[in-house]
TORMIFI-675160 format. One record per atom (N, C-alpha, C, CB): residue in three letters; x, y, z. Coordinates in pm, whole numbers, plus 50000, padded with zeros to 5 digits. Atoms other than C-alpha are relative to their C-alpha. Glycine has a CB too. Layout:
N
ALAXYZ/...
//
This chain:
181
UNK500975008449933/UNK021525891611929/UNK499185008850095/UNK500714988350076/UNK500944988949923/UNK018605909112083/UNK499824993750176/UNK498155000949902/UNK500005008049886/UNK018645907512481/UNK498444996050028/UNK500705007850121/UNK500845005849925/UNK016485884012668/UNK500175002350122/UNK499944988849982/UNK500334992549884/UNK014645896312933/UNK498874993150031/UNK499815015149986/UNK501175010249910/UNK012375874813198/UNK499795005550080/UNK500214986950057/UNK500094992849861/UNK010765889113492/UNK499314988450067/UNK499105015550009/UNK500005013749916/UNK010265862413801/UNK499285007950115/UNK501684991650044/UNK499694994649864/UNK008985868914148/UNK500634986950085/UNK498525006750075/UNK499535009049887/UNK010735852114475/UNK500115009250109/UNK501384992049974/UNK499674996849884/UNK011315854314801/UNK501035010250020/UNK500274989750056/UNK498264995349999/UNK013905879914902/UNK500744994050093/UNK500315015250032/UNK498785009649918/UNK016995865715067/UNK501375009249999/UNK500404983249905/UNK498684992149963/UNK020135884115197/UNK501224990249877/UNK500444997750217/UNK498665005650069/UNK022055859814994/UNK499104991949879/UNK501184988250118/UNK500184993550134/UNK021165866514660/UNK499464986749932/UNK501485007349927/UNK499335016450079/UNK022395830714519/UNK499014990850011/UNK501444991750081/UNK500865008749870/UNK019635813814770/UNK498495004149934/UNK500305007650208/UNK501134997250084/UNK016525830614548/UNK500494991249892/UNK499715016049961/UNK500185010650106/UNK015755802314300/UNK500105005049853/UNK498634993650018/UNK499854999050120/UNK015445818213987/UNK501515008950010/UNK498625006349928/UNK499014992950017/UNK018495837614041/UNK501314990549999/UNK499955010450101/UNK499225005650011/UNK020615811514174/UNK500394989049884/UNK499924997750095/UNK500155007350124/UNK019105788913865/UNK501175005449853/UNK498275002649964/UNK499204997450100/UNK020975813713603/UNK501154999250015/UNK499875009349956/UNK498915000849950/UNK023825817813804/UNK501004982749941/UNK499545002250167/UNK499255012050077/UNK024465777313772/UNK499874994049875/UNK499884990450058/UNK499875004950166/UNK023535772313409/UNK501325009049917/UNK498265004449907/UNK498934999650038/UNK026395795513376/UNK501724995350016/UNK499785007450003/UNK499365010449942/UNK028535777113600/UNK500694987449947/UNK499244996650068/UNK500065009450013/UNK028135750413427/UNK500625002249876/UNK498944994550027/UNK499075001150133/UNK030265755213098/UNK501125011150004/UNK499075002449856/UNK498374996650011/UNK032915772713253/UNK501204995750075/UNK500155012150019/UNK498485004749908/UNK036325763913360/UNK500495009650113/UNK501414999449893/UNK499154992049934/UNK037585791313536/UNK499155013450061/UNK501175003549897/UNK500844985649960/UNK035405815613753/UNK500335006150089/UNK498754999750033/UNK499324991549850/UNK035545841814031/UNK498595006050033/UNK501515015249972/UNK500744994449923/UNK033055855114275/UNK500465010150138/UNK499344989750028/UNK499504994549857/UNK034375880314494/UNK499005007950110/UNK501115010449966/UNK500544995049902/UNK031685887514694/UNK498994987950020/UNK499485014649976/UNK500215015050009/UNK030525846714764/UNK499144997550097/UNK501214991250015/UNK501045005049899/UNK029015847515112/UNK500494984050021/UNK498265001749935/UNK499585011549969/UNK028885809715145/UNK499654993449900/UNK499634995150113/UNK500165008950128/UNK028575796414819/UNK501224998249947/UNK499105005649892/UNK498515002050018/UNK031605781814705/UNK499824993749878/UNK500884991550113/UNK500525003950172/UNK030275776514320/UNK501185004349930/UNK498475009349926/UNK498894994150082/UNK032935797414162/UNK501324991450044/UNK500175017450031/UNK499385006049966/UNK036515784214130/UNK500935009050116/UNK500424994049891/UNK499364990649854/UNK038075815914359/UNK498705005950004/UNK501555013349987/UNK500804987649891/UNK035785829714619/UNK500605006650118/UNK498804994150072/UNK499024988249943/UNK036175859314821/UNK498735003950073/UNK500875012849884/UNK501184987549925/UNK034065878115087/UNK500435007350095/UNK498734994850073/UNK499724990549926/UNK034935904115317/UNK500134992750140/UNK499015011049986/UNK500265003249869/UNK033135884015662/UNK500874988649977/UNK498464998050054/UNK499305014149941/UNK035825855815783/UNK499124990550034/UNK500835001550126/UNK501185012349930/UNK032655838115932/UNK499754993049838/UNK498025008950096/UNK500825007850068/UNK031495828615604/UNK500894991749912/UNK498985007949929/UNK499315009850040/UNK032595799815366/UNK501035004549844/UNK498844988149985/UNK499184996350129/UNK034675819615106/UNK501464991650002/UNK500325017749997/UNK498605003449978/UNK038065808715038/UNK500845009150062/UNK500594997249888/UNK499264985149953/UNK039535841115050/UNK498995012350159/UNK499925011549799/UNK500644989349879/UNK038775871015333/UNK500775010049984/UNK500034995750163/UNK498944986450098/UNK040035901915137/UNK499165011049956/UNK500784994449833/UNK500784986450056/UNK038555935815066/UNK500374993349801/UNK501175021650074/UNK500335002350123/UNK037095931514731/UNK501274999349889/UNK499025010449970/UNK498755000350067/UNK040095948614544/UNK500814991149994/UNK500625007350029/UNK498795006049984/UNK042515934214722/UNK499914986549935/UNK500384999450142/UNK499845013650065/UNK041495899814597/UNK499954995349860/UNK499194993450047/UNK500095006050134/UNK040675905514243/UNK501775007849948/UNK498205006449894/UNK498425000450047/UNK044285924014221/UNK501204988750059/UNK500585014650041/UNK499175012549953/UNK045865892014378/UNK499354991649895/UNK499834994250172/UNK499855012150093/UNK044185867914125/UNK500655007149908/UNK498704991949944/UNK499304991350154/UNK045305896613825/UNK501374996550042/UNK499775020849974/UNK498255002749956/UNK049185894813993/UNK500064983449960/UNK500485003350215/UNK500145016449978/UNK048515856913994/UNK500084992849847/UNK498334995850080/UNK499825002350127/UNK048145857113626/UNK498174989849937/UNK501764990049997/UNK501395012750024/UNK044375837713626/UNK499315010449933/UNK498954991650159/UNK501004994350129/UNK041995845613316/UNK498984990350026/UNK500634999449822/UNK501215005849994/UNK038675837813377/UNK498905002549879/UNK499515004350125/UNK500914998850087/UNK035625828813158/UNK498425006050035/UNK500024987549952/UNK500774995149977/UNK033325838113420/UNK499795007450100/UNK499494994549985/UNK500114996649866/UNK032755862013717/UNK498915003850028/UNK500775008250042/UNK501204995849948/UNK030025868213907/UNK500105010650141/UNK499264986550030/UNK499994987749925/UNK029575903414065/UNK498835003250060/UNK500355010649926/UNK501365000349870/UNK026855906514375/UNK500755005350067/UNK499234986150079/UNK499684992449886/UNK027985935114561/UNK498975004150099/UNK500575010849958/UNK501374996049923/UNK025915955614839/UNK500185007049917/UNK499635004450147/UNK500814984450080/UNK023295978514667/UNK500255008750020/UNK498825004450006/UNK500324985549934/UNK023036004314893/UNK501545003150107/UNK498204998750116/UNK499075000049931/UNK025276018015112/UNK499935001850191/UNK500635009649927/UNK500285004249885/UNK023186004915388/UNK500494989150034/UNK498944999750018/UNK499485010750060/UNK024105972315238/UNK501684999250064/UNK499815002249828/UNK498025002049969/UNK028025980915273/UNK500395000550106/UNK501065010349950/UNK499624996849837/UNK027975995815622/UNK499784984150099/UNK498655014750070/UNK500175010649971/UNK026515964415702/UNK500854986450014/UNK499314999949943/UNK498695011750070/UNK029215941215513/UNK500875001250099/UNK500915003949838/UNK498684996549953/UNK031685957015686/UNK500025002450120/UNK500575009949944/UNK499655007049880/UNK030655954816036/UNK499724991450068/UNK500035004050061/UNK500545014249944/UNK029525925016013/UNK501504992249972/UNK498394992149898/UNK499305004150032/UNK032795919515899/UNK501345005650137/UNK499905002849851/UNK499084988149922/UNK034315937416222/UNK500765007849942/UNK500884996050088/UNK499234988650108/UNK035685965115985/UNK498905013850035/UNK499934993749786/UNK500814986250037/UNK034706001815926/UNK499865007249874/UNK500475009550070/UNK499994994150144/UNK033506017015661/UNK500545014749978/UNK498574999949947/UNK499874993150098/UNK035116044215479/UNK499535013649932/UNK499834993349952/UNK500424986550080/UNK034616078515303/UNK500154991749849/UNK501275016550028/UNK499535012950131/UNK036466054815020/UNK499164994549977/UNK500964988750017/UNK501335008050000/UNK033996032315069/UNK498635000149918/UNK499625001750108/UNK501564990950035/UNK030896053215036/UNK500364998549884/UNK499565017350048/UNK500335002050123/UNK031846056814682/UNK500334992649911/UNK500065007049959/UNK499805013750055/UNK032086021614590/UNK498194999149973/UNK500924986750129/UNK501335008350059/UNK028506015114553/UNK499145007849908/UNK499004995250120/UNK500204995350143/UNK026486017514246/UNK501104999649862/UNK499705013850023/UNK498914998750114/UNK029686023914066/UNK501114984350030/UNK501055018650028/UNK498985012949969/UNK032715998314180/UNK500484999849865/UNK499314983850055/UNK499064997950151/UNK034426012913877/UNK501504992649993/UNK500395018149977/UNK498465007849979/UNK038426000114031/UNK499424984549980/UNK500915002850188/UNK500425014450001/UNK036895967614095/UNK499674994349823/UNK498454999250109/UNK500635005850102/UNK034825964613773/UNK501435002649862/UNK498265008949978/UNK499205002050142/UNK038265975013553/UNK500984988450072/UNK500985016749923/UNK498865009049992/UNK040025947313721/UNK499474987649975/UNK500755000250128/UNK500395009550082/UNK037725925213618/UNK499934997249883/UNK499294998550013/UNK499494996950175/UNK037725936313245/UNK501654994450045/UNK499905023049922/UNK498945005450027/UNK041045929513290/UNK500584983050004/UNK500575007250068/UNK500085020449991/UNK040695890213408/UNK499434994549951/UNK499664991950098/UNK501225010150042/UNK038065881513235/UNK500435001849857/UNK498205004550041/UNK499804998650104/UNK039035867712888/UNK499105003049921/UNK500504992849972/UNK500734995350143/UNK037625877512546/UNK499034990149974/UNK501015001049864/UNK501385010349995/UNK033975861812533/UNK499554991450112/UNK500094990149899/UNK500405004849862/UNK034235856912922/UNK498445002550023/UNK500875007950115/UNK501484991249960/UNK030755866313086/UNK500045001650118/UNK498574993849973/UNK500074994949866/UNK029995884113373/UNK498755006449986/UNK501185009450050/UNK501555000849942/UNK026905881813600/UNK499875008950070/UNK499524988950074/UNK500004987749927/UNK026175915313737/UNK498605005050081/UNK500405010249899/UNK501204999649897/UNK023365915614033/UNK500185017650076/UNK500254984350142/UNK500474986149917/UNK022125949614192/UNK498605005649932/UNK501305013549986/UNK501744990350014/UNK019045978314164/UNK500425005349902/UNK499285013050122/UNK500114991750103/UNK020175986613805/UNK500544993349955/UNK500275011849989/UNK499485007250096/UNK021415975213481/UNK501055003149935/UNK499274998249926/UNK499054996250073/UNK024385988013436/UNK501014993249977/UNK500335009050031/UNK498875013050000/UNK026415959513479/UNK501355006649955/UNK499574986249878/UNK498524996050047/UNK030125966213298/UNK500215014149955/UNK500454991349880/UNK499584987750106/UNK029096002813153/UNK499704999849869/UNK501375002149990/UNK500464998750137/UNK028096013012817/UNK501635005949920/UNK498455012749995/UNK498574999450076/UNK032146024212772/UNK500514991149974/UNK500945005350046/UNK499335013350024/UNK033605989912789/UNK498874991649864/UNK500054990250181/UNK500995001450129/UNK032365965212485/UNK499764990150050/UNK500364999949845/UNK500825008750012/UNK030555942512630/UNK498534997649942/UNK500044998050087/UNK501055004150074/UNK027545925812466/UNK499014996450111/UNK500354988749898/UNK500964998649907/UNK024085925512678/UNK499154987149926/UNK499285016650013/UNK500385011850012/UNK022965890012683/UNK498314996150033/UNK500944993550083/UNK501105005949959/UNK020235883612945/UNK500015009650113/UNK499994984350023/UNK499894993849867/UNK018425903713203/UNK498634995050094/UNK500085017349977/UNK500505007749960/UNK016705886713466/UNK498705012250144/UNK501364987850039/UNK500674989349932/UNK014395910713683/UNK498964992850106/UNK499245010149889/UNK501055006649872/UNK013175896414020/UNK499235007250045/UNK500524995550122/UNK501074993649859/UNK010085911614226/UNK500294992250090/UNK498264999849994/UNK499855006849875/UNK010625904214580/UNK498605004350106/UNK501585004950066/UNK500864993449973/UNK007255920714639/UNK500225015850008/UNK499604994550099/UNK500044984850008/UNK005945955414742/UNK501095009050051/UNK498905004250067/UNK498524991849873/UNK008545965215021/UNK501184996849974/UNK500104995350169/UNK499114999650013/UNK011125954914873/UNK500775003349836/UNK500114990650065/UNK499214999850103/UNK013645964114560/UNK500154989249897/UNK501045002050046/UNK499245009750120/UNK013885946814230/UNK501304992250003/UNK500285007949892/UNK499105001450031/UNK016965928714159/UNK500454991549902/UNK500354999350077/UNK499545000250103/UNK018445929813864/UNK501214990649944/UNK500175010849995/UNK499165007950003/UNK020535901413728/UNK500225002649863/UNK499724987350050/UNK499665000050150/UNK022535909813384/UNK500644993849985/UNK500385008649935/UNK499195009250043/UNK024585887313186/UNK500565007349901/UNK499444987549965/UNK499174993550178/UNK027205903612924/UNK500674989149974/UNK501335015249991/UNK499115003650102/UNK029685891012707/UNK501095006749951/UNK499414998449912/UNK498814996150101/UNK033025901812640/UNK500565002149882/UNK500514996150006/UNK499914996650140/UNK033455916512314/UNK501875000049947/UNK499145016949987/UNK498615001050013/UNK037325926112297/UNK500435005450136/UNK500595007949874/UNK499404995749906/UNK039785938012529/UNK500295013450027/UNK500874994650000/UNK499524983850021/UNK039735978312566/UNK500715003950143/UNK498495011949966/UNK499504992649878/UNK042235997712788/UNK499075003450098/UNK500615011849966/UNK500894990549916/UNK040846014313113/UNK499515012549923/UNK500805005150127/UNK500744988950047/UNK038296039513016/UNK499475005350165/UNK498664994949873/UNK500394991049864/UNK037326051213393/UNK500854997950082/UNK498734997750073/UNK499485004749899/UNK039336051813689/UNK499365006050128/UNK501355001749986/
//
């Protein structure tokens, strides 16, 4: 199936979900699944586990990223859908995290862009023909090693001064071991 690709403009908005055409795909996928996860939620409480770093905001959880998607994996929950909206930059993260009274990390630093631990623990929860919604300044969503299938890519302008953002949709093809760690 050949991907579909739309380009939109909107407003930009710190919380991602809150831009209309973005939050639009977000709940048409929402909407035919049983079992989702958002671990980086802010205050949207759409998914069935949410997770965000800041205690202030309306997640369920308040767990460094990992820590919460290896507590649903221990937990035994297979999801059909997750939705991944990390920070971009790692102006973005420094940010997260002391807005979250936390500090960031050497560790840290090389979480963004990549979020390779994170992204194989999602391959690992997310069943066979799950989908996962992968927001940031590039399209790399799951990797070109893992087999997911490249669905839909949604490409916001937020104007001149600010960054694209990139909304992909895959598809779970089969289940392959870790290929990065």
């Amino acid at each position: 199936m050949p991907l579909k690709m739309t380009r939109v403009w909107a407003m930009p908005n710190a919380d991602t979900f809150s831009m209309e055409p973005i939050g639009e795909l977000v709940k048409r996928y929402l909407r035919e699944s049983k079992v989702s996860v958002d671990p980086f939620a802010r205050n949207k409480r759409w998914a069935t586990y949410t997770n965000d770093l800041n205690p202030d905001t309306e997640a369920e959880y308040h767990l460094d990223v990992l820590d919460f998607l290896l507590i649903l994996k221990g937990n035994g929950i297979i999801a059909d859908l997750i939705i991944f909206d990390p920070p971009y930059s790692l102006h973005q993260l420094k940010t997260t995290y002391e807005g979250a009274g936390g500090r960031m990390t050497a560790d840290d630093t090389g979480r963004v862009n990549r979020w390779t631990k994170e992204r194989n623990v999602v391959n690992d929860i997310l069943k066979i023909g799950g989908i996962v919604i992968s927001c940031g300044w590039n399209s790399s969503g799951m990797g070109e090693g893992r087999a997911y299938e490249k669905l839909e890519l949604l490409v916001t302008c937020c104007g001149a001064g600010h960054n694209d953002i990139l909304t992909l949709v895959e598809r779970k093809l089969v289940h392959q071991p870790r290929l990065f760690e």
